[in-house]
matplotlib code that plots the C-alpha trace (Angstrom):
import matplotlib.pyplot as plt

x = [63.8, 62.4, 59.3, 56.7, 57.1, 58.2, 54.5, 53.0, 54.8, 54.2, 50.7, 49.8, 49.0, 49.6, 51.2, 52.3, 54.7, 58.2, 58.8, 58.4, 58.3, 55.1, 53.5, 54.3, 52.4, 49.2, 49.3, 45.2, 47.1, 49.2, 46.8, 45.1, 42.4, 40.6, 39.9, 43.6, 44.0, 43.7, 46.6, 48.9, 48.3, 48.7, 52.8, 53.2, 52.3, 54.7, 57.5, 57.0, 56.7, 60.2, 61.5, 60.5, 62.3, 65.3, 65.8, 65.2]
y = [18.1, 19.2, 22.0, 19.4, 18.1, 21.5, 22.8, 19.3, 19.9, 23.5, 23.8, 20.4, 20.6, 18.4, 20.1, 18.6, 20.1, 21.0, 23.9, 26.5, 29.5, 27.5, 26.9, 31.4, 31.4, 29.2, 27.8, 26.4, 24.4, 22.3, 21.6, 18.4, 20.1, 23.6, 24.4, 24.7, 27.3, 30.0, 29.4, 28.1, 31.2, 33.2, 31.0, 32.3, 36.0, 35.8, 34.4, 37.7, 40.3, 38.7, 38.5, 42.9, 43.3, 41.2, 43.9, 47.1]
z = [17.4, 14.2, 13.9, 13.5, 17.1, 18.4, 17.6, 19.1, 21.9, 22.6, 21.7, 21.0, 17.0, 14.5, 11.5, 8.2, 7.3, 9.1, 6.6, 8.9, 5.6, 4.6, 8.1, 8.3, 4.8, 5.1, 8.3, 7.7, 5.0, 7.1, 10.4, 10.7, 12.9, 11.2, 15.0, 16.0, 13.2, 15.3, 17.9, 15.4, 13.5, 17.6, 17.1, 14.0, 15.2, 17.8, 15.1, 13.3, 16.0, 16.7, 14.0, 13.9, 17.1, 16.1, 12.7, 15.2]

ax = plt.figure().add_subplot(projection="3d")
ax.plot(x, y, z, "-o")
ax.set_aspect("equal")
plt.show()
């Protein structure tokens, strides 16, 4: 399963893109709907404060 269907799967948004650096970068860039911005960009939030934990 690559990133593009994990994120249609677990939030049910269409990226473009299954470069997840890019998607953590711009994520408006690579929605096909402006109004899922927001919860893609509440994933990519989550990604990060992980990622912060992991390094602690």
């Amino acid at each position: 399963m690559n990133i593009k269907e994990l994120i249609q799967q677990l939030l049910d948004i269409e990226v473009t893109t299954n470069n997840l650096n890019l998607l953590m970068e711009e994520p408006e860039s690579y929605i096909s709907n402006p109004e899922d911005a927001a919860r893609l960009q509440d994933l990519i939030l989550l990604l990060k404060l992980s990622r912060e934990v992991k390094e602690a």
